[in-house]
C-alpha positions in Angstrom: 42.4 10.3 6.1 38.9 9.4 6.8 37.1 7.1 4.3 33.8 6.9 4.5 31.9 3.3 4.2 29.9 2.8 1.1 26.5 2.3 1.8 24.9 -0.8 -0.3 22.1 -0.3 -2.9 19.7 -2.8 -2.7 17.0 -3.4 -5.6 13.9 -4.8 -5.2 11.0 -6.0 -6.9 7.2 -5.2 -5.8 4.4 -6.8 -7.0 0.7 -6.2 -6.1 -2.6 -6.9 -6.6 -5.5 -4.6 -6.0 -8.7 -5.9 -5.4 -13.1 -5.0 -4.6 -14.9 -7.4 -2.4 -18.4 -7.9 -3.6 -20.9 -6.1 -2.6 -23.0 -9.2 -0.3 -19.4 -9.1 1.7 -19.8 -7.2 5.2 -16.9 -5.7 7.5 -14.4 -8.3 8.9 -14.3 -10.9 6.2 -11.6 -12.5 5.8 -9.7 -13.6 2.5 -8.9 -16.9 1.1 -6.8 -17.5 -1.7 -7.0 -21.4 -1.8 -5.7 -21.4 1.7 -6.8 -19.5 4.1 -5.1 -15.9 4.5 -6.2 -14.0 7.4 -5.6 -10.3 8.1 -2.2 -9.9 9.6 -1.2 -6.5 11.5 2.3 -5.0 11.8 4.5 -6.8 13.8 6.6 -4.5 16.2 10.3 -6.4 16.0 13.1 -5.3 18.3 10.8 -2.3 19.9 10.3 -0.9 16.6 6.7 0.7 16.0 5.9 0.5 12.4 5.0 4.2 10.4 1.5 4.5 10.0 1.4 7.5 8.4 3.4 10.7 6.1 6.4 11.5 8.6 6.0 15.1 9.6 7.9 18.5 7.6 11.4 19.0 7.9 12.2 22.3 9.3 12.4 25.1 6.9 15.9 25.2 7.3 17.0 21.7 6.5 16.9 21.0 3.4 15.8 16.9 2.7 17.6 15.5 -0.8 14.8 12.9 -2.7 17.1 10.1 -4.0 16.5 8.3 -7.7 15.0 4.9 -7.1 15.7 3.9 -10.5 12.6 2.5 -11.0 11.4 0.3 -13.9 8.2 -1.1 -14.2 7.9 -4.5 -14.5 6.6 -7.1 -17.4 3.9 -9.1 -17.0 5.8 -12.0 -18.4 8.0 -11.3 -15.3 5.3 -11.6 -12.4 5.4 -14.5 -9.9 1.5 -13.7 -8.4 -0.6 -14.9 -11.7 -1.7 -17.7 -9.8 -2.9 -15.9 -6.7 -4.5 -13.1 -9.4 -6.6 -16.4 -11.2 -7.8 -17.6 -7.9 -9.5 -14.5 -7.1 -11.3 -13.8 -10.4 -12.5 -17.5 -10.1 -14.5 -16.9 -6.8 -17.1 -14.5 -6.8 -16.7 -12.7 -3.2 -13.7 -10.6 -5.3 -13.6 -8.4 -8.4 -9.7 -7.9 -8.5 -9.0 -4.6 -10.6 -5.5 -4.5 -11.0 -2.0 -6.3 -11.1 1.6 -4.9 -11.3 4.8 -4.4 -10.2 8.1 -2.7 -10.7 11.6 -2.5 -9.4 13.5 -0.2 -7.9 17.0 0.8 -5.2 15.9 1.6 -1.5 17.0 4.8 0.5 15.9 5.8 3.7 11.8 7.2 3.8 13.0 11.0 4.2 14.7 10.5 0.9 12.3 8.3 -0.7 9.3 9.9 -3.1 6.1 8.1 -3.0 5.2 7.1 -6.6 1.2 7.8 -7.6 -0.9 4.9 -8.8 -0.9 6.4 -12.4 2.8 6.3 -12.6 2.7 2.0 -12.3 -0.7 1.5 -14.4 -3.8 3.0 -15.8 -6.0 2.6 -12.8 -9.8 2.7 -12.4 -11.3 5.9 -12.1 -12.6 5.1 -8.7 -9.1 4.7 -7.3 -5.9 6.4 -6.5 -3.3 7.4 -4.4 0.4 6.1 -4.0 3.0 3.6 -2.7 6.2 4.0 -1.0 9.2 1.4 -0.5 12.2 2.5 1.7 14.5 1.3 4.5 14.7 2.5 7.9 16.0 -0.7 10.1 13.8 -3.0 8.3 12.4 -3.0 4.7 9.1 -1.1 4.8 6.1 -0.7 2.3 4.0 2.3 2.5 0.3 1.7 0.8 -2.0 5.0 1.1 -5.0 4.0 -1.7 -8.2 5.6 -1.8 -11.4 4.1 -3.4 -14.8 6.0 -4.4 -17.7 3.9 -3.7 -20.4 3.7 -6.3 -23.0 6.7 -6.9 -25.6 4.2 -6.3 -24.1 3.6 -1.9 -23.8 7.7 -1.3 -25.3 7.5 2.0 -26.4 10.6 4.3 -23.6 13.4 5.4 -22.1 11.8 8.5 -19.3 12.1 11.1 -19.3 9.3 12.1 -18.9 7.1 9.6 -15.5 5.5 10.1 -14.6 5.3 6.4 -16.7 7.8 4.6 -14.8 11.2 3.5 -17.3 14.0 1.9 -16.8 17.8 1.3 -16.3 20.6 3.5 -19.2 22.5 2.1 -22.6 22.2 3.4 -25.9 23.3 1.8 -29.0 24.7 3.8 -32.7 24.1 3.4 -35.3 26.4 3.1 -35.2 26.9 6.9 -31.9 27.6 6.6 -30.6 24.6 8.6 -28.0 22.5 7.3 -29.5 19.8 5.0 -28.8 16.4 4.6 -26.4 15.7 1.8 -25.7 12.7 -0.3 -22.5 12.2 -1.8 -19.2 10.1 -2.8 -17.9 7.8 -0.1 -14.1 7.1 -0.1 -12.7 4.3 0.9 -9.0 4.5 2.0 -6.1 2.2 3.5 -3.3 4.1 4.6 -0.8 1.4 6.1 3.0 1.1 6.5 4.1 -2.4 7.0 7.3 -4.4 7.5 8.6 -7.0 4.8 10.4 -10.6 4.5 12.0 -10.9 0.9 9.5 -13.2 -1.1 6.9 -13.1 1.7 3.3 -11.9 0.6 1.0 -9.6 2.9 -2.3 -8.5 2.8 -3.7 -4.7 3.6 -7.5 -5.0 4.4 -10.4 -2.8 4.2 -14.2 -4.2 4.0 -14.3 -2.6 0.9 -11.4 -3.4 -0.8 -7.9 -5.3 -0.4 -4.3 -5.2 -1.4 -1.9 -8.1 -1.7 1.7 -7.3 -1.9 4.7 -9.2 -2.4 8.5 -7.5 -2.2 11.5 -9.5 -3.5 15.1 -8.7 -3.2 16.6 -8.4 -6.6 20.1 -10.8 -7.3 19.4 -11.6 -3.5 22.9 -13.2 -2.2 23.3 -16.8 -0.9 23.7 -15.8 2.5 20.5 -13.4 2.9 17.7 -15.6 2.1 17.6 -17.3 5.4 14.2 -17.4 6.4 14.8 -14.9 10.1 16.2 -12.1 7.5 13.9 -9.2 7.7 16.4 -6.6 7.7 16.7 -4.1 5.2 20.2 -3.3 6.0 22.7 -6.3 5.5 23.2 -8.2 8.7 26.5 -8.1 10.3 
C-alpha cells in the first residue's frame, strides 16, 4: 500500500506599507529610509524566471481547487515595520497611506486566491487592487495595486503614456474628429517577486511605492540560515 507524503503547511506573516511620493519627485528616484534602499528587481535563482503577471485559464475541462489560506489579519501591536512607517512620514519626499499585515498558510499560485485591498484595510479611494502570497519553488509575493492620480494631473488622451490608463470611449468635436479628452490617470504596479523570511523589498513606481516584508511563522531552528529562500523545506 501506497502512502502518500504529507505536504507541510507553512504560515507566514506579511507586512506592508503603502506609500505616494510628493509631487516635486520625478521618475527614477530612489528611496531612502535612513539608509539608503535602492530599487531592487527580481532575481532569477536556479533558471527560474519570476511571474510577472495573472497565470493564464485552465482549460475548461480541468477543474482548479482554491485552497483556504486561513488568513487573519494582523494587530498593530504585532507589526515589526513601525520604525521604517515613522521614517517616512518624517521626510517630506513621502506621504505613506497605509500600513498592515496579516498571516496566512501557502499553496501553490493555481490554488491560491488573491485577496483585494479592502479585505486587509479601508484603503484610500484613489487606490485598489490585490495581493497574492504562494509557493511555487520559492516563496513568491504577487502585488497588482492601482492608484488614480489627482483630478487636478488629468493630462490629454494619450497612447503613449507609459502609465496612464483612460476609457475606451472617445468623444468627437464639432467636426466630428476625435477630440482631446481629459481624464483620470492610473497608476499601477503589477510585480511578482521572490522572498527571504524576514527580508524587506521594495516595489517602485514614480508615483507611488510598496515596502513589503514576509516572515515565516514558528520558523524552525534549522531554516533561518541566511541562503534559505526556498519555500519548500530544504532537503
Amino acid at each position: 500500500v501506497l502512502i502518500e507524503e504529507e505536504t507541510e503547511i507553512r504560515r507566514y506573516t506579511v507586512e506592508m506599507i503603502v506609500f505616494k511620493y510628493a509631487q516635486d519627485v520625478g521618475v527614477g528616484t530612489e528611496v531612502y529610509i535612513g539608509d539608503r534602499l535602492p530599487p531592487d528587481e527580481p532575481r532569477p535563482i536556479d533558471g527560474e524566471i519570476p511571474v510577472l503577471s495573472e497565470s493564464l485559464a485552465q482549460p475548461e475541462d480541468e477543474l482548479v481547487v482554491l485552497r483556504d489560506v486561513e488568513f487573519v489579519l494582523l494587530d498593530e501591536e504585532d507589526y515589526s515595520m513601525e520604525d521604517i512607517m515613522r521614517r517616512l512620514q518624517r521626510l517630506d519626499v513621502y506621504d505613506p497611506i497605509m500600513h498592515f499585515g496579516w498571516t496566512q498558510v501557502t499553496w501553490p499560485e493555481e490554488e491560491t486566491q488573491s485577496i483585494e485591498l479592502a479585505t486587509l484595510t479601508v484603503p484610500p479611494v484613489d487606490l485598489n487592487g490585490n495581493v497574492k502570497l504562494y509557493l511555487s519553488r520559492f516563496l513568491h509575493l504577487a502585488v497588482d495595486l492601482e492608484l488614480d492620480a489627482a483630478i487636478a494631473n488629468a493630462v490629454p488622451r494619450s497612447f503613449d503614456e507609459p502609465y496612464a490608463r483612460y476609457g475606451d470611449i472617445d468623444e468627437l468635436d464639432q467636426f466630428g474628429s476625435v477630440a482631446p479628452r481629459t481624464g483620470p490617470v492610473r497608476y499601477r504596479i503589477e510585480e511578482d517577486r521572490i522572498f527571504r523570511s524576514g527580508e524587506l523589498r521594495y516595489f517602485d513606481h514614480p508615483k507611488f511605492g510598496v515596502l513589503a516584508r514576509v516572515t515565516r511563522v514558528e520558523e524552525d531552528e534549522e531554516d533561518e540560515e541566511e541562503s534559505e529562500l526556498l519555500g519548500y523545506p530544504s532537503q
